[in-house]
DRENKOL-49433 format. One record per atom (N, C-alpha, C): residue number from 0; atom name; x, y, z. Coordinates in nm, 3 decimals, always signed. Atoms other than C-alpha are relative to their C-alpha. Layout:
REM DRENKOL-49433
R|i|at|u|v|w
R|NUM|CA|X|Y|Z
...
END
This chain:
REM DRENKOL-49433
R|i|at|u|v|w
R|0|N|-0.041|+0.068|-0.112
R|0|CA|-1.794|+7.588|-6.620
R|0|C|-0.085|+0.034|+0.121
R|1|N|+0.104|-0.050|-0.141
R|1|CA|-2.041|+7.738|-6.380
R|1|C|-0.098|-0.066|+0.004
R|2|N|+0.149|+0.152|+0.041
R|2|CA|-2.280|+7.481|-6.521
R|2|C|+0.035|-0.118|+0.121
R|3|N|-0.063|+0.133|-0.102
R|3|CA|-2.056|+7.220|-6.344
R|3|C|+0.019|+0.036|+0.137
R|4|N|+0.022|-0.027|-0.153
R|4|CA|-1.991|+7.411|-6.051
R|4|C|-0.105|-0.008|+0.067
R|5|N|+0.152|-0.013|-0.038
R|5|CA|-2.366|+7.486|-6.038
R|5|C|-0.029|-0.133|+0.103
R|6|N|+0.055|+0.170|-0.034
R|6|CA|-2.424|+7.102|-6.056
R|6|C|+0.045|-0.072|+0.077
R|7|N|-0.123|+0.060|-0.116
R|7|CA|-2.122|+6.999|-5.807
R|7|C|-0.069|+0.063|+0.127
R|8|N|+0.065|-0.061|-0.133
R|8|CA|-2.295|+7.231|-5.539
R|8|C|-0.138|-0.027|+0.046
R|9|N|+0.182|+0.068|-0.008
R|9|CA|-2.679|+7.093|-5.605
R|9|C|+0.061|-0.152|+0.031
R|10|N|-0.036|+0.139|-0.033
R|10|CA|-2.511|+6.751|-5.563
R|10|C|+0.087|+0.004|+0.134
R|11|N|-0.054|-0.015|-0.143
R|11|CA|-2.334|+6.813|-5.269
R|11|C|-0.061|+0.066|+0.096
R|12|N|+0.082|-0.024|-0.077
R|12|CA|-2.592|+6.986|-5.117
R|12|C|-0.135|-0.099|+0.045
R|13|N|+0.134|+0.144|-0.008
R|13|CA|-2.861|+6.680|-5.179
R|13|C|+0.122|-0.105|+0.104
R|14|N|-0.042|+0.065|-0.025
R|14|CA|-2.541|+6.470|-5.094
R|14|C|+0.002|+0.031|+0.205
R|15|N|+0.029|-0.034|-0.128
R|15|CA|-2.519|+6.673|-4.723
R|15|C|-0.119|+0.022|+0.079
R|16|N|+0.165|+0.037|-0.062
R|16|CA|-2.907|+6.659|-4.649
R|16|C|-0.019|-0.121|+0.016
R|17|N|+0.022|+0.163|-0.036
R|17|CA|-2.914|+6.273|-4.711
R|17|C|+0.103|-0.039|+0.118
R|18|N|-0.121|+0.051|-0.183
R|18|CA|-2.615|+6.236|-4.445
R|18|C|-0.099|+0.055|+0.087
R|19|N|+0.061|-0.024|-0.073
R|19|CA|-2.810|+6.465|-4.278
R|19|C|-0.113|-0.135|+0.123
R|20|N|+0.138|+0.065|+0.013
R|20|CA|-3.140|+6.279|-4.272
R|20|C|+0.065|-0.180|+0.057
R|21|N|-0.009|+0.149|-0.078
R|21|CA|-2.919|+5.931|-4.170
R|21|C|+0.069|-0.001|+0.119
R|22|N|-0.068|-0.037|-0.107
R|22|CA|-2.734|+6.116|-3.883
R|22|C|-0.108|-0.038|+0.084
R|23|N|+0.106|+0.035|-0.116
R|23|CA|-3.064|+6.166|-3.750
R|23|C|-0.094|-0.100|+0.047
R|24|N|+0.045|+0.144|-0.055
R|24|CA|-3.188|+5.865|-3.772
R|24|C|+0.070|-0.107|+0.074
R|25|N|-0.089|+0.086|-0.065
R|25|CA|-2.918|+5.689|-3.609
R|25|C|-0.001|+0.072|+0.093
R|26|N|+0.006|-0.068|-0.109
R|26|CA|-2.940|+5.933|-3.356
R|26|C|-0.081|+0.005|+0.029
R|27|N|+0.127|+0.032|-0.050
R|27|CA|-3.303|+5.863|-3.316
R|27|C|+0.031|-0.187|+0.074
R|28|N|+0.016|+0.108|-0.027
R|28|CA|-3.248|+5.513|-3.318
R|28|C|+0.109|-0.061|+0.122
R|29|N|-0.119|+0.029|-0.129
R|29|CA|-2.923|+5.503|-3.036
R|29|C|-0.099|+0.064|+0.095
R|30|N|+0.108|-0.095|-0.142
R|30|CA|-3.163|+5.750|-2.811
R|30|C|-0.106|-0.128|+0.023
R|31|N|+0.137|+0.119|-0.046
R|31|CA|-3.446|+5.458|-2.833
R|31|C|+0.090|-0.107|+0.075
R|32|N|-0.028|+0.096|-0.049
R|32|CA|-3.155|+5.194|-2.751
R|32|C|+0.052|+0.034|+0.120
R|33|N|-0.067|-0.062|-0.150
R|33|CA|-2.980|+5.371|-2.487
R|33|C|-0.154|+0.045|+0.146
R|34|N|+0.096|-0.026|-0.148
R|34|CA|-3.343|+5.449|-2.300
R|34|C|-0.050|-0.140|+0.011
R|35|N|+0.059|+0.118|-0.018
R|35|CA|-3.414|+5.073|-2.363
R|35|C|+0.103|-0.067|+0.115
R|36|N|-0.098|+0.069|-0.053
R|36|CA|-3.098|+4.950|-2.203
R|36|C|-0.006|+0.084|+0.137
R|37|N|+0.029|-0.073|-0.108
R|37|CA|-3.149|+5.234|-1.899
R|37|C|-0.135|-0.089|+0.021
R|38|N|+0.092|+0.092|-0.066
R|38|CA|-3.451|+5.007|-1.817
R|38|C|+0.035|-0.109|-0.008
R|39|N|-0.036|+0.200|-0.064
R|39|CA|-3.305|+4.661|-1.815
R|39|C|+0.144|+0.039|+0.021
R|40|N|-0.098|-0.030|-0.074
R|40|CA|-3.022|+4.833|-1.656
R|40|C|-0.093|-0.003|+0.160
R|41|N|+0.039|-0.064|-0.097
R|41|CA|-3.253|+4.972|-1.406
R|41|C|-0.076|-0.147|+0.121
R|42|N|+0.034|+0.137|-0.001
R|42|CA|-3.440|+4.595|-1.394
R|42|C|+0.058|-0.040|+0.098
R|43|N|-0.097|+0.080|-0.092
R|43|CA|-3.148|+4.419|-1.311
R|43|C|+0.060|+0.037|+0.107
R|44|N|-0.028|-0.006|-0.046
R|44|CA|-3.030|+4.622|-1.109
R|44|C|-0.110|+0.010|+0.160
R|45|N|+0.031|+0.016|-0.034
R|45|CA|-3.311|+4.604|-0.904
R|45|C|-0.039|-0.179|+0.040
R|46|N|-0.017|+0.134|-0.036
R|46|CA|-3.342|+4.212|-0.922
R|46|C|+0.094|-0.026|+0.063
R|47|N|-0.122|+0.037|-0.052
R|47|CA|-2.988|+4.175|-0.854
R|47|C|+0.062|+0.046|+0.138
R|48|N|-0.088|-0.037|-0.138
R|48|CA|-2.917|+4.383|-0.548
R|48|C|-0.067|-0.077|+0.065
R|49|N|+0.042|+0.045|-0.098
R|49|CA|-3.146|+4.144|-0.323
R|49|C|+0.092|-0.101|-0.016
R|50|N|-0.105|+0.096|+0.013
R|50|CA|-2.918|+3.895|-0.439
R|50|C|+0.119|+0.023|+0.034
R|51|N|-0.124|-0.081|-0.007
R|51|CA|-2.633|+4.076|-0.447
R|51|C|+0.064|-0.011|+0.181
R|52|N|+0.008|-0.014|-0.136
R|52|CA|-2.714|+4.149|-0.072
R|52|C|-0.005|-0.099|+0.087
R|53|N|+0.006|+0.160|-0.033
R|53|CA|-2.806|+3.745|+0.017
R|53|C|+0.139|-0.016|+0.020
R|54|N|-0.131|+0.047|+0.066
R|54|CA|-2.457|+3.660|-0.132
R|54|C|+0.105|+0.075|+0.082
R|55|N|-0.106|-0.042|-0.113
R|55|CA|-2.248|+3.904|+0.090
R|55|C|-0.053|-0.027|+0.105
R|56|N|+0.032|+0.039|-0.130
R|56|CA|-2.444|+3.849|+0.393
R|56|C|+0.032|-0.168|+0.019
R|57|N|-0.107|+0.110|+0.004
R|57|CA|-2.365|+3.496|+0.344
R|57|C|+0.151|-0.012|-0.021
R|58|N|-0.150|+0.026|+0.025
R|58|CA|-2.034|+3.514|+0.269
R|58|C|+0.061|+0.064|+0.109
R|59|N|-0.075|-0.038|-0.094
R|59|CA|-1.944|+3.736|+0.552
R|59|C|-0.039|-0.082|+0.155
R|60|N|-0.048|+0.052|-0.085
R|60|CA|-2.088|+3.481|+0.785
R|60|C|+0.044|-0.121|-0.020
R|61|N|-0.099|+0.126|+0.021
R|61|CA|-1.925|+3.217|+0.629
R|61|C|+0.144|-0.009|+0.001
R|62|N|-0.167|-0.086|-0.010
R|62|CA|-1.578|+3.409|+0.648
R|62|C|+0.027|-0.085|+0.138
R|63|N|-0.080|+0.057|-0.139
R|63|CA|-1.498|+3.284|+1.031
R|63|C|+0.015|-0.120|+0.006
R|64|N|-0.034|+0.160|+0.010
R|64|CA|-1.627|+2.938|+0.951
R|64|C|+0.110|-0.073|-0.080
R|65|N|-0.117|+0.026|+0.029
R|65|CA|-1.391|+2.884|+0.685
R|65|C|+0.096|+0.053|+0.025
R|66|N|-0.121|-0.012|-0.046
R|66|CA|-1.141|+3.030|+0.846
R|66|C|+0.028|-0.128|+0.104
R|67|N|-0.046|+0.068|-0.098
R|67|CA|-1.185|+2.816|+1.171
R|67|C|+0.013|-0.185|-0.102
R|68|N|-0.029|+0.120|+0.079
R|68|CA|-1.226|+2.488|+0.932
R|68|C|+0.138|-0.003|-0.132
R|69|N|-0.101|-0.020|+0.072
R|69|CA|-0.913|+2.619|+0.767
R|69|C|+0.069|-0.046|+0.112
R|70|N|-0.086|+0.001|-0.095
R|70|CA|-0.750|+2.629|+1.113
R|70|C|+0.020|-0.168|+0.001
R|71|N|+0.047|+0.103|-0.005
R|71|CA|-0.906|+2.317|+1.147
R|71|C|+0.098|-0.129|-0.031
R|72|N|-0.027|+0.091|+0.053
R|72|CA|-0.771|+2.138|+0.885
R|72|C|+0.161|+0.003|-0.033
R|73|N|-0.147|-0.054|+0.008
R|73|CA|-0.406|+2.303|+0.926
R|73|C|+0.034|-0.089|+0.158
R|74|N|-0.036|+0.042|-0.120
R|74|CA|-0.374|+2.141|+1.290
R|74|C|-0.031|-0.150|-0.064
R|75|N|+0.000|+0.113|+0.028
R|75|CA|-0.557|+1.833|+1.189
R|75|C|+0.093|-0.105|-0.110
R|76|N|-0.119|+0.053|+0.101
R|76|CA|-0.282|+1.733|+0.877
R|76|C|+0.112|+0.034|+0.113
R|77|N|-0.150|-0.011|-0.051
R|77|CA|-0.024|+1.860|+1.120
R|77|C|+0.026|-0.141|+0.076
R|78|N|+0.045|+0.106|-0.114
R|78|CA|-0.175|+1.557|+1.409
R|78|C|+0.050|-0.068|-0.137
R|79|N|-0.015|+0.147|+0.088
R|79|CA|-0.162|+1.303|+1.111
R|79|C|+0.072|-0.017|-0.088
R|80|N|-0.128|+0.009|+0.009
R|80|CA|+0.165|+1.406|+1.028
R|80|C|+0.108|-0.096|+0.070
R|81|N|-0.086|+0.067|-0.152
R|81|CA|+0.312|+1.311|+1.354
R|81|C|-0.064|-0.141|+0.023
R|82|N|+0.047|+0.078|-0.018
R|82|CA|+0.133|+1.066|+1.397
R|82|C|+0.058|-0.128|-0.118
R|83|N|-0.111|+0.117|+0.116
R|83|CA|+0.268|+0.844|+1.047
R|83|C|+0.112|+0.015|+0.072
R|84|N|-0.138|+0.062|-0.070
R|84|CA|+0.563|+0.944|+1.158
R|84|C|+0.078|-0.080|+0.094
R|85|N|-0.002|+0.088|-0.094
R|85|CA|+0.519|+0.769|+1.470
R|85|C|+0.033|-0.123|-0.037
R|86|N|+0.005|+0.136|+0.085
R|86|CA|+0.402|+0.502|+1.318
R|86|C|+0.133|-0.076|-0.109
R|87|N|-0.092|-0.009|+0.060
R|87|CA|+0.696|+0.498|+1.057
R|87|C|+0.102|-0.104|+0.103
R|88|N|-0.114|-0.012|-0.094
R|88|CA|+0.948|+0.529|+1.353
R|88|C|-0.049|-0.137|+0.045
R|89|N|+0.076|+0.083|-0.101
R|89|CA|+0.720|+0.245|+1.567
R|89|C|+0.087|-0.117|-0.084
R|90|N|-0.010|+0.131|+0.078
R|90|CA|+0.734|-0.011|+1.253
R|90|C|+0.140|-0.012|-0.029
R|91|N|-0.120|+0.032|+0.060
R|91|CA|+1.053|+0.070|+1.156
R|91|C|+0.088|-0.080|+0.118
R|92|N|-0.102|+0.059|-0.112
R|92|CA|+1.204|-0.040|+1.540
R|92|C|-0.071|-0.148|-0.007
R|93|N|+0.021|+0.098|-0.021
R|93|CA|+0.953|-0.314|+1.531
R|93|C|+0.092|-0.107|-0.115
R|94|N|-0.028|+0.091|+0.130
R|94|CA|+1.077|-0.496|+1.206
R|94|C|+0.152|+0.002|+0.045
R|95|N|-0.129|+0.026|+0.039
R|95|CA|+1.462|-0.411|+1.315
R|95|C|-0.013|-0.137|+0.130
R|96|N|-0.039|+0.075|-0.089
R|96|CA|+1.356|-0.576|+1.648
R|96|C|+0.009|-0.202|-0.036
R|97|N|+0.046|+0.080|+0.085
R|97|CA|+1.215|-0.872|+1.444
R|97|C|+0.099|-0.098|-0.069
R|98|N|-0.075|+0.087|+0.091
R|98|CA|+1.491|-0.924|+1.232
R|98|C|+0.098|-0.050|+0.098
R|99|N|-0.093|+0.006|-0.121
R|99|CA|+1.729|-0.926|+1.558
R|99|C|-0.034|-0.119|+0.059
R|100|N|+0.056|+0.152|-0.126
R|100|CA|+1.492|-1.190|+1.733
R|100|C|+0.034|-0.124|-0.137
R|101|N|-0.041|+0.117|+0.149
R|101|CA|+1.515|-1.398|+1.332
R|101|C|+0.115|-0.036|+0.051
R|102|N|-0.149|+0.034|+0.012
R|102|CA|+1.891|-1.364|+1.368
R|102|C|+0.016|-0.114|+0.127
R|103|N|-0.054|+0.070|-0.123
R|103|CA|+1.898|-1.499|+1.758
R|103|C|-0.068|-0.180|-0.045
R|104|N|+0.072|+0.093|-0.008
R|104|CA|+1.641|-1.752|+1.686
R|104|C|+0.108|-0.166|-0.130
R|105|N|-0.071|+0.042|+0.088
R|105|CA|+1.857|-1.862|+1.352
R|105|C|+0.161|-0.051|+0.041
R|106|N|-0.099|+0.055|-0.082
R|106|CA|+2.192|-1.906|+1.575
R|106|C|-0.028|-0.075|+0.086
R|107|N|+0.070|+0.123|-0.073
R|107|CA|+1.966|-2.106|+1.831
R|107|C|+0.032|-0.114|-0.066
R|108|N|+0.026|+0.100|+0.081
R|108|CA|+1.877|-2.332|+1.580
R|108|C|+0.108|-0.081|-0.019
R|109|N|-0.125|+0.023|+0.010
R|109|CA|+2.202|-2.344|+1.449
R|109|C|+0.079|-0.096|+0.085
R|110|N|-0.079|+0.069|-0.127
R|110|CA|+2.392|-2.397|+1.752
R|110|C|-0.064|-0.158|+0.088
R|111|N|+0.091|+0.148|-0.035
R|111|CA|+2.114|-2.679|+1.834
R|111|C|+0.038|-0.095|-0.064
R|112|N|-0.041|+0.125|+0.048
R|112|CA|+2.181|-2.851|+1.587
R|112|C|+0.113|-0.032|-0.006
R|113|N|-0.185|+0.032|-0.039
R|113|CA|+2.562|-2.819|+1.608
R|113|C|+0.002|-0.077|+0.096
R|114|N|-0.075|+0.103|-0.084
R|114|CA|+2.516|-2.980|+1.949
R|114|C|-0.024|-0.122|-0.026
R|115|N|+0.107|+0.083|+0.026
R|115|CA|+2.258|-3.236|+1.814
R|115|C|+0.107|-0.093|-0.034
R|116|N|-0.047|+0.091|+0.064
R|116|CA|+2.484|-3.360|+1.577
R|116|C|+0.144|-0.044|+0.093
R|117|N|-0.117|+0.076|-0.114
R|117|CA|+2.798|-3.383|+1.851
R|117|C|-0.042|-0.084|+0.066
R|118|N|+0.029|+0.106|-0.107
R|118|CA|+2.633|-3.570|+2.076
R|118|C|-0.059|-0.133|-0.102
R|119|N|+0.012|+0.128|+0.062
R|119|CA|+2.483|-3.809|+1.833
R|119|C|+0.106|-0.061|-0.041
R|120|N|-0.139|+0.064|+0.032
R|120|CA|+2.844|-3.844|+1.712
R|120|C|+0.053|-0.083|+0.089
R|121|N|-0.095|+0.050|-0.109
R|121|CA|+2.976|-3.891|+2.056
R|121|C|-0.086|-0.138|+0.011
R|122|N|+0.082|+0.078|-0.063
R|122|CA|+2.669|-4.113|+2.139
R|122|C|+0.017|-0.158|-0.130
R|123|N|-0.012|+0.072|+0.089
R|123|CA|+2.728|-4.337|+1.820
R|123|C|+0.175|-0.059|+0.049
R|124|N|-0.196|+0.031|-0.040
R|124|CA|+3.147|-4.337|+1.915
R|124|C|-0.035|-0.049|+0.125
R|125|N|+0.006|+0.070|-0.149
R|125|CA|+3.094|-4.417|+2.279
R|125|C|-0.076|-0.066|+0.062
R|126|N|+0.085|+0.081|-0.065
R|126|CA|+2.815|-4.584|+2.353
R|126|C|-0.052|-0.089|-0.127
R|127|N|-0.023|+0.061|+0.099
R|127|CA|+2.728|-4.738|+2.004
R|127|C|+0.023|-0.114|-0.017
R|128|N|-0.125|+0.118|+0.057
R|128|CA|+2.979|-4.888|+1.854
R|128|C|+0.006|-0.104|+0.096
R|129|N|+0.023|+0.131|-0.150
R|129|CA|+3.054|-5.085|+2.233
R|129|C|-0.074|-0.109|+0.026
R|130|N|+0.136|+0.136|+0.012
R|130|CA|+2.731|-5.230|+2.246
R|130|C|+0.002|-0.065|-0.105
R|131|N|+0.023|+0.103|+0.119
R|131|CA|+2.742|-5.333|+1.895
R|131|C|+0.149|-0.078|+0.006
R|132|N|-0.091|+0.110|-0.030
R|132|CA|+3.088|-5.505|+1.963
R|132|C|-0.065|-0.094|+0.116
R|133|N|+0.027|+0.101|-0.125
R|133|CA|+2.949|-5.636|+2.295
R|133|C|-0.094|-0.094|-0.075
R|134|N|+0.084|+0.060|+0.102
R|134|CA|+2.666|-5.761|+2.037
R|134|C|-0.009|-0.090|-0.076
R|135|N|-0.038|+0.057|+0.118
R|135|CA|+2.839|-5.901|+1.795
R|135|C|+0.073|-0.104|+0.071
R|136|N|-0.029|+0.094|-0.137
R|136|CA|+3.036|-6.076|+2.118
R|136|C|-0.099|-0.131|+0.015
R|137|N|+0.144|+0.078|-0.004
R|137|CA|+2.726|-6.213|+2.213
R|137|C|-0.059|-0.106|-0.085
R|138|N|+0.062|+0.105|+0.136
R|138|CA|+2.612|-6.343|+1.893
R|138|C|+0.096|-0.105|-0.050
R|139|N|-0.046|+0.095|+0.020
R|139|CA|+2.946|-6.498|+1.857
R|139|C|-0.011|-0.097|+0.054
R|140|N|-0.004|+0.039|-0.152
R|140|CA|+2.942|-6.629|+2.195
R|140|C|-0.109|-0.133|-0.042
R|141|N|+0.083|+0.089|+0.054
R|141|CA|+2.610|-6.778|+2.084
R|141|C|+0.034|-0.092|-0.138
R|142|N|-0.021|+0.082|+0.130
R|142|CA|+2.672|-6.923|+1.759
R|142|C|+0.109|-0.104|-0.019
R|143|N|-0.023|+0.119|-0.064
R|143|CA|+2.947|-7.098|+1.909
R|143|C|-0.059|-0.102|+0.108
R|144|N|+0.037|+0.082|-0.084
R|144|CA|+2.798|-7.257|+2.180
R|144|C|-0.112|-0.090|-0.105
R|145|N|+0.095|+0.020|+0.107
R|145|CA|+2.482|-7.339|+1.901
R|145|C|+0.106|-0.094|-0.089
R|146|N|-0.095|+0.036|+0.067
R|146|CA|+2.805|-7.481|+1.683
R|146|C|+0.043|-0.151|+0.097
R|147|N|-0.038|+0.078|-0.109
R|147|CA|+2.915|-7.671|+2.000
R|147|C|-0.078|-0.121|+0.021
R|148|N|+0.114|+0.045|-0.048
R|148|CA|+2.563|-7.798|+2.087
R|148|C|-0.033|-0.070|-0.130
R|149|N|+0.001|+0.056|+0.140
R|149|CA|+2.523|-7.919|+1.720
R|149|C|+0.095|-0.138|+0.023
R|150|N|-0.087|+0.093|+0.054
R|150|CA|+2.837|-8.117|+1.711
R|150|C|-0.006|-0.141|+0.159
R|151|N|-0.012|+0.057|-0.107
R|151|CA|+2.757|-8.260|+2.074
R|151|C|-0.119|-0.078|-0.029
R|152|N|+0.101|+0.118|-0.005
R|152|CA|+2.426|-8.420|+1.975
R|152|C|+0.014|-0.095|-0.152
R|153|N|-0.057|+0.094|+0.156
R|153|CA|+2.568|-8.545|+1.591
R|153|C|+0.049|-0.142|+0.074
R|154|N|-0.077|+0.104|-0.054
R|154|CA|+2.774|-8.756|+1.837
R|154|C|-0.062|-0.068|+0.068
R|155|N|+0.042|+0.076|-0.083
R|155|CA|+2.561|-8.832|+2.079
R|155|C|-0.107|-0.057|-0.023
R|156|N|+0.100|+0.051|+0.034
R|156|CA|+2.270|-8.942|+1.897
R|156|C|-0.093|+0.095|-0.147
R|157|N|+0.085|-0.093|+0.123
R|157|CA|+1.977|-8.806|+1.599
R|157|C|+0.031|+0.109|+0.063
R|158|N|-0.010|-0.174|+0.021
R|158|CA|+1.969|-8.460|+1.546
R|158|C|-0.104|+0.054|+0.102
R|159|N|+0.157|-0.086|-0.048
R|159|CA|+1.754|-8.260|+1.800
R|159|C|-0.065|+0.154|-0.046
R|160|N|+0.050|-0.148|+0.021
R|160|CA|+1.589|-7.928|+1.705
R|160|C|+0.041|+0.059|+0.132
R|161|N|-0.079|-0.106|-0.108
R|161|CA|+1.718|-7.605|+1.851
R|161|C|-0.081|+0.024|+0.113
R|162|N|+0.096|-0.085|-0.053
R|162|CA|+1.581|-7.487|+2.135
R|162|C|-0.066|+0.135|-0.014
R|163|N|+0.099|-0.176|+0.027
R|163|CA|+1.333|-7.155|+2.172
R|163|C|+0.125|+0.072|+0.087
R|164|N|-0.077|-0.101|-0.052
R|164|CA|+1.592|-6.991|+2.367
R|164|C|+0.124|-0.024|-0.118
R|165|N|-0.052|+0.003|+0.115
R|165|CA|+1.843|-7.063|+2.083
R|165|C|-0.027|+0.123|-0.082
R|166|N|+0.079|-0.037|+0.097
R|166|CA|+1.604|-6.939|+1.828
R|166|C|-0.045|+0.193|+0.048
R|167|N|+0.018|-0.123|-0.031
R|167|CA|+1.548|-6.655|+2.010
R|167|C|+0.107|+0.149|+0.032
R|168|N|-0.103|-0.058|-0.043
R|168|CA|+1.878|-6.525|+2.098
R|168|C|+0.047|+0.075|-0.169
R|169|N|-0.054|-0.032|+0.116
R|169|CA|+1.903|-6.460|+1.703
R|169|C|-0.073|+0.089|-0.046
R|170|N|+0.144|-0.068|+0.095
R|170|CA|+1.616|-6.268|+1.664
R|170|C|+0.042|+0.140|+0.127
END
């Protein structure tokens, strides 16, 4: 059995030199990446702070401007707040005034023609009618005498044609 032990300890001693031997190569090869990355650390960080430095110097004098165009635009929505509302309020009195002047204008009318049609009533009842009896008077009036004047020339001789004042009284 010392054979095997022998051979368990030559194999585990080859087996702890080859770890060895890949420790240090990975520990060679992190030391190369870690001094590669310390220079494009070192790079950027030299590119980047002029920028870096641009970018806050701008920004700190752009700090007051957007503030005051904050202010700005906090007053200006407040103005054109009030302002609809005005407007709102304005249109809303105009349109009630509107419908108020409709309504008066719509009882005008109304009441116009309510009198329209009284007086044409009255004017048909009282003055009217009268004349067209006095009219119809008239035309009797005529159409006897015309009746009269007929039977007065049958008798008294040929027939004469009517006169233009006759003829005209019918028209």
């Amino acid at each position: 059995m010392t054979t095997v032990v022998a051979a368990f300890v030559i194999v585990a001693a080859v087996a702890i030199v080859i770890q060895m031997g890949i420790m240090l190569a990975l520990y060679l090869g992190m030391k190369q990446t870690a001094t590669r990355m310390e220079g494009v650390a070192t790079r950027l960080e030299q590119q980047a702070a002029p920028l870096l430095a641009t970018a806050t110097d701008i920004l700190d004098d752009a700090r007051p401007k957007i503030a005051e165009i904050t202010s700005n635009l906090a007053e200006s929505s407040a103005t054109v707040r009030a302002h609809v509302s005005q407007m709102a309020e304005t249109s809303a009195e105009i349109m009630e005034r509107a419908r108020l002047n409709a309504e008066r204008v719509d009882e005008f009318v109304g009441s116009t023609m309510n009198k329209i049609e009284m007086a044409s009533g009255l004017l048909e009842s009282r003055v009217l009618t009268p004349v067209r009896r006095v009219q119809a008077i008239i035309q009797a009036i005529g159409t006897g005498l015309s009746f009269l004047r007929s039977n007065r020339s049958r008798s008294a001789g040929p027939r004469q044609p009517r006169s233009r004042e006759d003829e005209e009284m019918f028209i």
